[in-house]
N, C-alpha and C positions, 0 to 999 in steps of 0.2 A: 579471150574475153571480148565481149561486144561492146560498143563505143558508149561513149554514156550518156547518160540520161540527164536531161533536164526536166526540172518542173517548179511550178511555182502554183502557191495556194491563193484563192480566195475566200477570203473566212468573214463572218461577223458575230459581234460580241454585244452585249452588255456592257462591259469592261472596253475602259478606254486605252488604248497597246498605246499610244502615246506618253500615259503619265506612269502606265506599271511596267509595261517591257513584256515579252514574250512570255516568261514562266507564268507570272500569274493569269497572263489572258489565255495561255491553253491549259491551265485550269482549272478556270473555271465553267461550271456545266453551261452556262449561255454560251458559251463560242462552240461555232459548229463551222463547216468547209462548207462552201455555196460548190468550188468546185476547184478541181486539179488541173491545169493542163498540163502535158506532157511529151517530149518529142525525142526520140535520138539523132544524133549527129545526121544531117544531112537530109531530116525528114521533117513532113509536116507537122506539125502540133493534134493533139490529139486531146481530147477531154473525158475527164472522168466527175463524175456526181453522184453523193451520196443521196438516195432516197427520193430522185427530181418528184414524181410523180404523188410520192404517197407525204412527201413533206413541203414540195415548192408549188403543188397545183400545176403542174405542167402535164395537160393531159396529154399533149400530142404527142403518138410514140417516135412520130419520124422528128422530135427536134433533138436538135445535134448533143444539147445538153441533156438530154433523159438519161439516164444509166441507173446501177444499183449497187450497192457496196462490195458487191467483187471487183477485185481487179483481173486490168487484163492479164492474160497467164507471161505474156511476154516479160509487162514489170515481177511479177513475182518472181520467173526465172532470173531476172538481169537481181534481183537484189539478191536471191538465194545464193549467185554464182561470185558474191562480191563485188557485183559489176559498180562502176562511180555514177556520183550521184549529185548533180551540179544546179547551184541556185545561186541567184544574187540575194546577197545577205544572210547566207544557208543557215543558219543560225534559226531564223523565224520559221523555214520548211521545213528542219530537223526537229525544230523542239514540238511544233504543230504535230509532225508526223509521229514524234515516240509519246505526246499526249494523246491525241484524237484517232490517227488512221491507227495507229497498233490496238491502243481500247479502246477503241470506241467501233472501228471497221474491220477489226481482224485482220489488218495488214501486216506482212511481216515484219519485225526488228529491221532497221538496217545501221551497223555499225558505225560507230564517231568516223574510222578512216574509209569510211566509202563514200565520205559527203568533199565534196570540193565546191570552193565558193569562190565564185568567178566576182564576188566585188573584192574580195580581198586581193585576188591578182592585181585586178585594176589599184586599187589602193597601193600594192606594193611598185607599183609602176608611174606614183605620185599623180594619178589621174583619179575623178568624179567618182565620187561612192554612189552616187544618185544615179540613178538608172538611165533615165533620161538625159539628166549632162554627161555622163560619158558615153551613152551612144552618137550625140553631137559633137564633142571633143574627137573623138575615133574617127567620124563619118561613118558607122554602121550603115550594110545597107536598109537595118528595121530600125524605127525609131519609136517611143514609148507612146501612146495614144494617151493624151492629155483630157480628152474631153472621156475617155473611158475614163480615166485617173479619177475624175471628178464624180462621177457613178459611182464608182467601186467605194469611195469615201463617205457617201450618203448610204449606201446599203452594209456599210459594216456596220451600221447600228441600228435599232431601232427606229423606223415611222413613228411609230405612237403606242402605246400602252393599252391592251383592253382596261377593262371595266375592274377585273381580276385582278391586274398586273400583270399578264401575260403581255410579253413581245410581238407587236406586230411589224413583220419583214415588209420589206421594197420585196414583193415576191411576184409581180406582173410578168407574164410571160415576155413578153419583149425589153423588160430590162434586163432578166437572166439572158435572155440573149446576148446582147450587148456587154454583160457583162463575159459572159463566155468568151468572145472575140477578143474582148481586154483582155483578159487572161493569157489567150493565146498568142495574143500580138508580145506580150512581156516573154515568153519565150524564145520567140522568134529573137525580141530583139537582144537578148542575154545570150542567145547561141552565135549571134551575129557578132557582138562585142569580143566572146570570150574568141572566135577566129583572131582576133587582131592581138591576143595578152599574150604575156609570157608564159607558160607556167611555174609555181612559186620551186624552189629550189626542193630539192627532198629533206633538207633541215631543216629551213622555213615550213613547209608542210609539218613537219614533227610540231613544230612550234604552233602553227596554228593551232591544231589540232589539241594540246597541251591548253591554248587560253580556252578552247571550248568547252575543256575539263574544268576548269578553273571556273568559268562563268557558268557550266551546270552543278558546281555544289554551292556558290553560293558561300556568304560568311552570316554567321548567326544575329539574331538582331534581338536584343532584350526589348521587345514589346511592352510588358507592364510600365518598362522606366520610359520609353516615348513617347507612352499616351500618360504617363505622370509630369512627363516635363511641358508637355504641351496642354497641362490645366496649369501650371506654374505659367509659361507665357502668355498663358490666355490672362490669368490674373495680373501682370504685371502688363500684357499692353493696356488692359479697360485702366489702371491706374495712371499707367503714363498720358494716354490722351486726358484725360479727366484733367488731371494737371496740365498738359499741352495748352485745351482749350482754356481754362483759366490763365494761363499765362500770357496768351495770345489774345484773350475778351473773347474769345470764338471764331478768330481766324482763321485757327489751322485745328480742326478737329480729329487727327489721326496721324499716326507717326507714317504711315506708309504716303500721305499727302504731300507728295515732295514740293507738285506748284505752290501750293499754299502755302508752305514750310517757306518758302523763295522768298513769292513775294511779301508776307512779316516782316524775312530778314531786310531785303528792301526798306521798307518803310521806317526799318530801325537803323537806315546807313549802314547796312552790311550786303553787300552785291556780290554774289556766287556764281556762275555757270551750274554748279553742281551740288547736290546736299548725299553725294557718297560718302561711303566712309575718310578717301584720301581726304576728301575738302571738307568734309565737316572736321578731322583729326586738321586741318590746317588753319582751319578760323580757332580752334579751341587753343591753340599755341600761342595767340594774340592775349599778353597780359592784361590788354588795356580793353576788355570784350566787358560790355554791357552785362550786369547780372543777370536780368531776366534773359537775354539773347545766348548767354553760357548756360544756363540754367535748360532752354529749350533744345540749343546744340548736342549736350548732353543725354537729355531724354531722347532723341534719336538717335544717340550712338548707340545706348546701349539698349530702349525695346523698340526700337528700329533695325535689329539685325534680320538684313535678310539670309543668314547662312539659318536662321532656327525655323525658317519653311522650310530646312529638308526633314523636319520632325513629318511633316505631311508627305512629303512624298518618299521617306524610309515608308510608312502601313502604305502607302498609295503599290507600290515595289514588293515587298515581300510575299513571299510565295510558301507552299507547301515545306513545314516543318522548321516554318520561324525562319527563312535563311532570305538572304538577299541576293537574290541572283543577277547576270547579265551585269556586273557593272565595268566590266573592261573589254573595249574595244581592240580588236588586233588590227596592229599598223594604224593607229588612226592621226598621227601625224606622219608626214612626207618621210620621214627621217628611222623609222621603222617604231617610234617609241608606242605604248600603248596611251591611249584617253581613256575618260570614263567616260560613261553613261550614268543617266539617270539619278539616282542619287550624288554622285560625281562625287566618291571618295580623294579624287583629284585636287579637289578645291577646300579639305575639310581647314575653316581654322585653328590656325595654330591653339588656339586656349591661351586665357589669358589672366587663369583661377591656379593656379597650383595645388598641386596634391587634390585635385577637383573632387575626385572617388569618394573623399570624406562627406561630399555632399549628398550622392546620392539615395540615406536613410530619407532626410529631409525632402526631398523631392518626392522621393514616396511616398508620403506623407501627404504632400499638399505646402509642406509648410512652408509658405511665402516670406513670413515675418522670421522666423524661424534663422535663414538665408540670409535675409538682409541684418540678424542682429549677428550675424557671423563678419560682416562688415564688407562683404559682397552684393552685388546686384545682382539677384535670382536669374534673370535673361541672361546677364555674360556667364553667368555661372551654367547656362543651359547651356547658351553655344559653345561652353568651354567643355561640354560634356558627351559632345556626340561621337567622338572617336570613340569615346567608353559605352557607346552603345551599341557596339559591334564588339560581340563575344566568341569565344570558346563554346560550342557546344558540352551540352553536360558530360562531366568525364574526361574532357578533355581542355586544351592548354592552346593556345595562341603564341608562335613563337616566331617571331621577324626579326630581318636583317638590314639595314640600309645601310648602305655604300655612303663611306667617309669620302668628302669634295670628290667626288667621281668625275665629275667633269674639269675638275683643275688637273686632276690627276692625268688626266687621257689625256689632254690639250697640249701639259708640258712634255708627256711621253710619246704624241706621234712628232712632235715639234722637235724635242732632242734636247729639253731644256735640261740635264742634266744635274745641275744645283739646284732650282726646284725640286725636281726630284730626291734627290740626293735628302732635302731638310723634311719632306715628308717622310723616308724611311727613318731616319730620326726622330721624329716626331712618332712615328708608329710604334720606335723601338724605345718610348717613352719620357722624351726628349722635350717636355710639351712647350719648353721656349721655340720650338721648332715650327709652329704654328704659320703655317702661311698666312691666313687670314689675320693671325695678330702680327707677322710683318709687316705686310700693308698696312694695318691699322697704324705702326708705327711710322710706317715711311709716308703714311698720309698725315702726320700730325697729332694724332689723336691720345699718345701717350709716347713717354719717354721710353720706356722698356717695356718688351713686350707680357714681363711678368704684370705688368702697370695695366693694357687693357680691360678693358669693363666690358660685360657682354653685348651691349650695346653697341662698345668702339668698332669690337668684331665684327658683328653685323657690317659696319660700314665698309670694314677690309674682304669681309665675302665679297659685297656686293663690287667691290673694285679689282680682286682679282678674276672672279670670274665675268663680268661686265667687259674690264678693258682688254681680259685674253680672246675678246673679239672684234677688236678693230675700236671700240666705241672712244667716239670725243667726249671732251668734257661736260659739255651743255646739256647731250643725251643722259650723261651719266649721273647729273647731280635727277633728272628723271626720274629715270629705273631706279637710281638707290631710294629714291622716295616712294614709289611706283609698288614695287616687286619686293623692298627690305623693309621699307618703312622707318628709312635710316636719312635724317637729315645731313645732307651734303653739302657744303658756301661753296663758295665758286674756286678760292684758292686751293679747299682742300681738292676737289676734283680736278682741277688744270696740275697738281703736283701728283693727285693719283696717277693721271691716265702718263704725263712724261716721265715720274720710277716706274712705272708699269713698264714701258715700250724699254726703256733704260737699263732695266734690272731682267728684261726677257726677250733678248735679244733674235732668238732661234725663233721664239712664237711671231716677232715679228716680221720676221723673213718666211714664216708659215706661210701667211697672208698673204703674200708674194707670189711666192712658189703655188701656192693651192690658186689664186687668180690667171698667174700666164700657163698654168696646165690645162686648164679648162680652154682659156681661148685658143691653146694647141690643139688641142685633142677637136673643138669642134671647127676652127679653120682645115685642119688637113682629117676628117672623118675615117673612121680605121685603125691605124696605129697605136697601141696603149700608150698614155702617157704615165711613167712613173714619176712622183712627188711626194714631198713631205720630209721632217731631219730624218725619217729613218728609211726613206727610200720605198715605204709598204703600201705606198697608196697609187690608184690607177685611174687617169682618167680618161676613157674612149666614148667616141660615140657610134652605135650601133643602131639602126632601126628607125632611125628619127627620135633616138633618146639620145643625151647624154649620161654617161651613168658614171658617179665615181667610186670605185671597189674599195671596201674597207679593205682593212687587215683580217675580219672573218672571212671573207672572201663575198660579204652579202654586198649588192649594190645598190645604190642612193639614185630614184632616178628623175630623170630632169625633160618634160618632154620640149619637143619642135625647141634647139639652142638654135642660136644664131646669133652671130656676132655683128654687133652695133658699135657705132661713136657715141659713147656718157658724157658726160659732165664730171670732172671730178671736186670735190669739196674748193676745188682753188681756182676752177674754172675753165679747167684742163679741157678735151675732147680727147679723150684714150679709147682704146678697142675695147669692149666689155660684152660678155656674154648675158644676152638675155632667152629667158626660157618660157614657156606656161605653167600654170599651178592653178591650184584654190586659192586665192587670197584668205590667210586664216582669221583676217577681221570682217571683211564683209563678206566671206563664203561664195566667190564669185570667182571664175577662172576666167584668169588675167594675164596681160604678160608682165614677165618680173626682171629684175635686174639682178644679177649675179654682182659680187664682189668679196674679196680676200676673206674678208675678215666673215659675212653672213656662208661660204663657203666653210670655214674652220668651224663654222659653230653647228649645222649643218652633221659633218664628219666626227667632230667629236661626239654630241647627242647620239648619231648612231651607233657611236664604238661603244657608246656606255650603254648604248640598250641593250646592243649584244655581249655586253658582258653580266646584266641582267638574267637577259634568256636562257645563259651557258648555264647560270647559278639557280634557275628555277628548275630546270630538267633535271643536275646535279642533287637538290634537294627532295625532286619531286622521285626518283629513282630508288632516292634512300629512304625512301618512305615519309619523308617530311609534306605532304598534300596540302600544295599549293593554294590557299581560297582568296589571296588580291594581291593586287600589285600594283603602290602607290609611286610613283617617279623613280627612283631608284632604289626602293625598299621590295623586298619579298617577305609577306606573311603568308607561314604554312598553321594548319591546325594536328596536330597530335594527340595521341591520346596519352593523360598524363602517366606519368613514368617513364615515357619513351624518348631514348634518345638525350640530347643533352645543348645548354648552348655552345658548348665547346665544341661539338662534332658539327650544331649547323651552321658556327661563324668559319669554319673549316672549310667546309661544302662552298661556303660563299667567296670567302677570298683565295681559293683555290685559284690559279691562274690559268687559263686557256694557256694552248701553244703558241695562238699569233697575237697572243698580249703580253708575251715573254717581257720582264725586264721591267713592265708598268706595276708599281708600288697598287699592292689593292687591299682595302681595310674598310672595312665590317661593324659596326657599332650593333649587337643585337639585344634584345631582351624577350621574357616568357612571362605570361600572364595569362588571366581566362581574360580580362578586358584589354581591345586594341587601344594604343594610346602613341602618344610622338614624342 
């Protein structure tokens, strides 16, 4: 077989690929390919263009861009022979190519396992999905043409509009140019990166390959009830400002108006940083709040949510046959787990309407008053509705599984906490005083017996069993449990969380230990595998200018340019501590970062749970349960109804891989035509 192929498109559209994502911008009829370049291993780049002369006005035949909708015989051989097929971000060249060049140019099919995507390598090697910063992170010797970047971004859309409506193109002979060169310089510099990656493992490949299937079907999206819910917010924000501005004399005309919102609250002795959700849920907790100023607070909690703009961009996103496609990213944190895209079913809220579904006649309707004489607020009642607006296609049934505490579970099992352990099999085997999170809750104070917890107390015991099974002090954690649970923490309960925590889990805390002085093993003497962890299954080496630490799947977490540094510790210390590069995942900037025990264990856990994720979607996907998302440690497959059962796919789910022997694994699932939590 011959070496393979790269290439990469440039297209433009009508259609904004920013706000909808790839399936609907290929297609629809306005995006068309300005042009391909294309090169194999060791060669120069080469271009192909549909139509130069009789669609772009390029009359000269000797320019490099003229061509015609044949391809060369060479790519046609290389795809017929199965040959691979490499692009950064393959995903956009793939779905481009089985939209456009198959219909539209008579090119041939080429198969999902012929494509290989040189950013996901990069990604699975915790380096720059951007083209351009990972060529500078690597030191490629091609680097991406910025000022091409910025051409290519003004010709993917329309100039200007005739008279008609017709699209008129950036189509001057010397910008096609220029843009041609771009093109081929992103080639050059994707073959130049991919010299320097690993290639992804052949399981990791399955897996890739598996999300591409998952993000080409897409999960259904009830359209009539999205654009019904969004004339329901539309009537409910024009009422809330109306009221806003009366409240305010005409200070603050809009709930989305955060300055103006501010400075009101200013004027009325109430001084914020912030009018988020946290801080406005934190002024509304003050008994002693001014009525007009609760009165206002309120009207922006509830038609001031910004989760009910993904009503716009769920139609801005869906694509051919009602489905929502492209919403999960593979590997898109360092750790192997997937993110979303676009709609970002990652972020959906929790709801905060029970039994919501009862609403949805009324939304269909319009009926605003309707909703509010049900004793609800039509807005939370929307945001409380968008998980239900991802369906089952006709016929068929929606049937998901989410993983019970997966990450307390993996933490106490690579750790060796064994009594942990131990009260979860208990607890699975029905036991449900066995409840971790409602121990905590009790050994944080929150109730005397853990039959006594309130759902709310738990929440606090989530938040501090798995919070402090990573190193975290008190101050962070009264934080995050506000932060991430929405779980108010005082200072005592949190300093008596985090000392039963270390107290009552002794193994996890010698984790952080052990997983800290392996790493600075493994990168002081480079080479030799370090094994760690209570059950001996973890690896830490550095190879290549990485450090990498080898789960228990045998996949690795990796860490580039370590190098060992004098920190600071919390007491003042100067200890050896390993620092590495990354993306910083707040400000998306690659930075150096500081290793420590505890950000290490949480690191190795998140990835033992992804891979036990991944084992249970290929498992489910094999038995015919077809996989269409995958929200944190939940798998939703779609079936068609009468197939199957949730006893055969809570099975499939906590089935136990071979190198998760011994780790307690349970399954919470349910079946419906609407997705919900």
């Amino acid at each position: 077989m011959s070496s393979a192929l790269s290439i990469d498109f440039e297209t433009r559209s009508e259609v904004d690929l920013t706000k909808c994502g790839v399936y609907p911008y290929a297609q629809s009829a306005s995006t068309d390919i300005w042009c391909m370049a294309w090169a194999f291993e060791g060669e120069e780049p080469e271009l192909w263009t549909p139509h130069v002369e009789e669609n772009y006005g390029c009359s000269d035949p000797n320019c490099e861009g003229h061509g015609d909708a044949g391809l060369r015989e060479r790519i046609v051989e290389h795809i017929l022979s199965g040959g691979e097929i490499r692009a950064w971000n393959a995903q956009f060249e793939r779905v481009i190519w089985n939209e456009i060049m198959v219909k539209r140019y008579g090119a041939p099919p080429v198969k999902l396992e012929q494509w290989v995507d040189t950013a996901a390598e990069a990604a699975a090697l915790s380096l720059p999905r951007a083209l351009e910063d990972a060529a500078r992170v690597v030191n490629s010797a091609h680097k991406k043409d910025t000022k091409g970047h910025n051409l290519m971004r003004r010709m993917s859309r329309p100039r200007s509009y005739a008279e008609d409506g017709t699209p008129v193109w950036w189509d001057e002979p010397e910008k096609l140019q220029q843009l041609y060169e771009y093109c081929k310089q992103d080639v050059r510099t994707e073959m130049a990166i991919a010299a320097k990656l690993r290639r992804l493992t052949p399981h990791e490949q399955r897996i890739y390959w598996l999300d591409q299937r998952i993000n080409d079907r897409g999960i259904q999206l009830d359209v009539p009830l999205v654009r019904a819910a969004r004339r329901i917010v539309d009537i409910g924000v024009e009422r809330a400002e109306d009221e806003l501005a009366r409240i305010t004399a005409g200070n603050v005309a809009s709930v989305t108006n955060h300055a103006d919102l501010r400075n009101w609250l200013r004027l009325r002795g109430v001084d914020t940083p912030s009018v988020d959700k946290a801080h406005v849920a934190e002024l509304l907790s003050d008994p002693d709040l001014d009525a007009d100023v609760r009165r206002a607070l309120n009207i922006k909690a509830n038609a001031g949510r910004s989760s009910v703009a993904k009503l716009v961009s769920m139609l801005d996103v869906v694509s051919r046959g009602d489905r929502l496609r492209g919403l999960l990213l593979y590997h898109g944190a360092g750790t192997g787990r997937w993110s979303g895209k676009l709609v970002q079913p990652q972020n959906f809220p929790r709801g905060e309407v029970k039994d919501v579904e009862r609403f949805i006649p009324l939304v269909m309707a319009g009926d605003y008053d309707g909703i509010e004489a049900m004793g609800e607020h039509p807005i939370v009642v929307v945001s409380s509705l968008l998980r239900a607006m991802l369906t089952a296609a006709p016929g068929s049934d929606l049937i998901a599984g989410d993983f019970s505490a997966v990450e307390a579970r993996m933490l106490n099992w690579l750790a060796g906490q064994e009594d942990v352990l131990d009260a979860f099999r208990a607890y699975d085997a029905g036991d449900k005083s066995k409840d971790p999170y409602k121990i905590m809750a009790v050994r944080m104070g929150r109730a005397l017996r853990t039959i006594d917890v309130m759902p709310y107390d738990r929440q606090a015991g989530k938040a501090a069993e798995l919070g402090c099974g990573y190193g975290m002090g008190w101050k962070k954690f009264i934080k995050a449990a506000w932060q991430v649970y929405q779980v108010r923490v005082n200072e005592a309960e949190a300093m008596n969380a985090v000392d039963t925590y270390r107290a009552t889990h002794p193994k996890v805390q010698q984790f952080w230990w052990d997983a800290n002085n392996a790493v600075i093993r493994a990168v002081a003497r480079p080479g030799p595998p370090v094994r760690f962890g209570g059950r001996m299954n973890l690896i830490a080496v550095v190879r290549g200018g990485f450090l990498f630490i080898i789960l228990p799947s045998g996949r690795p977490i990796a860490y580039p340019v370590p190098r060992i540094v004098e920190a600071p510790t919390p007491w003042g210390e100067l200890r050896p501590s390993v620092e590495v590069s990354g993306v910083n995942s707040y400000t998306r900037k690659w930075e150096r970062q500081r290793l420590y025990g505890g950000l290490i264990v949480e690191n190795i856990v998140q990835g033992a749970s992804r891979d036990l994720l991944a084992a249970a979607m290929e498992r489910a996907e094999a038995a015919g349960y077809r996989v269409v998302l995958s929200v944190h440690d939940e798998n939703v497959s779609e079936v068609p109804k009468g197939f199957g059962s949730e006893e055969e796919f809570k099975a499939l789910l906590e089935a136990t891989p071979e190198w998760a022997s011994g780790c307690p694994i349970a399954a919470e699932t349910w079946r419906g035509e609407r997705y919900r939590k």
